[in-house]
C-alpha positions as CSV (number, residue, x, y, z in Angstrom):
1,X,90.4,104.8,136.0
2,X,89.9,102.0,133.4
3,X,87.3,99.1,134.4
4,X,89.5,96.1,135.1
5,X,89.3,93.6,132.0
6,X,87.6,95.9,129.9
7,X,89.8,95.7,127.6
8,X,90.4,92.2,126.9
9,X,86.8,92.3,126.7
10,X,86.6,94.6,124.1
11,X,89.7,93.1,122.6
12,X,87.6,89.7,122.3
13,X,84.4,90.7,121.0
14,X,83.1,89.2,118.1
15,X,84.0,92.1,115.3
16,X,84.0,92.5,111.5
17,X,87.4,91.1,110.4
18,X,89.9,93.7,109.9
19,X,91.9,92.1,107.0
20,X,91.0,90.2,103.7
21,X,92.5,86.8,102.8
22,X,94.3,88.6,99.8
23,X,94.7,87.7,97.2
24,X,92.2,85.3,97.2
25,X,89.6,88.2,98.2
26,X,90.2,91.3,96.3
27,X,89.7,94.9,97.8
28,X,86.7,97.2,97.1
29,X,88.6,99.9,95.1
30,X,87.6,103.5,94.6
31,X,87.0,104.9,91.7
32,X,89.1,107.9,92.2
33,X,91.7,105.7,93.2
34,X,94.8,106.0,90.9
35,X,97.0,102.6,89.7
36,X,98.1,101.7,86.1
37,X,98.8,104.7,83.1
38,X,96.4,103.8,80.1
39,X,97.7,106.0,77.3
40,X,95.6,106.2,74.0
41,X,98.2,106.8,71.4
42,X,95.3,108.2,68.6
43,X,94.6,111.3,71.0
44,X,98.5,111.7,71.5
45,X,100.2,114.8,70.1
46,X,103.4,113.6,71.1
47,X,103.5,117.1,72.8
48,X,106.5,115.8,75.9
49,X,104.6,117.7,78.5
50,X,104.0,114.5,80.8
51,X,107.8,113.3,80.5
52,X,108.2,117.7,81.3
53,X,106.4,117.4,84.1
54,X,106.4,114.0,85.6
55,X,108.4,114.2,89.0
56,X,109.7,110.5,89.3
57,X,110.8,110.7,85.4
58,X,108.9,107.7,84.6
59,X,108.3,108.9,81.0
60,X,110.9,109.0,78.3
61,X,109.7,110.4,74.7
62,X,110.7,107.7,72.1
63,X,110.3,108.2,68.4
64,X,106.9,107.0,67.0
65,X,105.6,108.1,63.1
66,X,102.1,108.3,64.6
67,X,102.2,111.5,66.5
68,X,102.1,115.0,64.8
69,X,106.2,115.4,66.5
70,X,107.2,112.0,65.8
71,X,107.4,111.0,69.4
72,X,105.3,109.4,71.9
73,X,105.5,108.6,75.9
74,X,107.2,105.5,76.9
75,X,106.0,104.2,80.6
76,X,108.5,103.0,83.3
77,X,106.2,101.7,86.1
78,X,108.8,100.7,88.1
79,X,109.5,104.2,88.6
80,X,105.8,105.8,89.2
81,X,104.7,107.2,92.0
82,X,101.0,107.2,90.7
83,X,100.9,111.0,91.3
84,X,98.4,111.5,87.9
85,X,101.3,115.0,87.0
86,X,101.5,113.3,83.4
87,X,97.0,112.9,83.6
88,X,96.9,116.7,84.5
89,X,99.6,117.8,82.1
90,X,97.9,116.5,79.1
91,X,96.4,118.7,76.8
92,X,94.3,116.2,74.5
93,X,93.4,113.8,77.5
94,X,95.5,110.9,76.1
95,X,96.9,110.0,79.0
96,X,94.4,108.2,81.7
97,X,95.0,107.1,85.2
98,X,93.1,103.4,86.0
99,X,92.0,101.4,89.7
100,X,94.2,98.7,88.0
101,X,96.7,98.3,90.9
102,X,98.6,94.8,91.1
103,X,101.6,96.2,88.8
104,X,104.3,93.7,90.7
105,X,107.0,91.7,88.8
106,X,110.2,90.2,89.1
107,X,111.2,91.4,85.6
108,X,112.2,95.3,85.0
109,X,112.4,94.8,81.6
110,X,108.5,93.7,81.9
111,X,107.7,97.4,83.3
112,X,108.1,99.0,80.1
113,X,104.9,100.2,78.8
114,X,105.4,101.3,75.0
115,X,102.1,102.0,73.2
């Protein structure tokens, strides 16, 4: 049988805040954490396995002179999921996962990511 007013004392002791006044007060992020796609465009083969693989279809294969197959990955964040399938499926480790995680914007035409 609860302890009458127990729990509005508990409620009402003093405690470490819950919340953080964001964004003026940014998170602690983890390192493993996964936000933006870096892609490094010198290690790309232009190989399609991350567009193959990428559930969400975030990744369209565009034509680019720089890659051995003349193409190269093309980002739509406002699709991703941040599942790192297109990290994994890279051969030459050109594609990189960051912490960087405020990706918001009214523009679509902004969440393009062409390298």
């Amino acid at each position: 049988m609860p302890v009458p007013g127990r729990i509005l004392r508990e409620a009402l002791k003093k405690k470490k805040r819950a919340t953080i006044m964001y964004p003026f007060e940014k998170p602690e992020v983890q390192e493993r954490s996964r936000g933006k796609i870096e892609h490094f465009i010198e290690k790309c083969t232009g190989c399609g396995l991350c567009a193959r693989d990428c559930p969400a279809q975030v990744i369209i294969m565009v034509e680019d002179t720089r890659t051995k197959t003349k193409k190269k990955p093309e980002f739509h964040y406002d699709r991703c999921t941040f599942c790192s399938q297109c990290e994994e499926s890279c051969p030459t480790k050109a594609i990189k996962l960051t912490t960087e995680y405020e990706l918001a914007g009214s523009d679509r035409s902004k969440m393009v990511i062409s390298t």
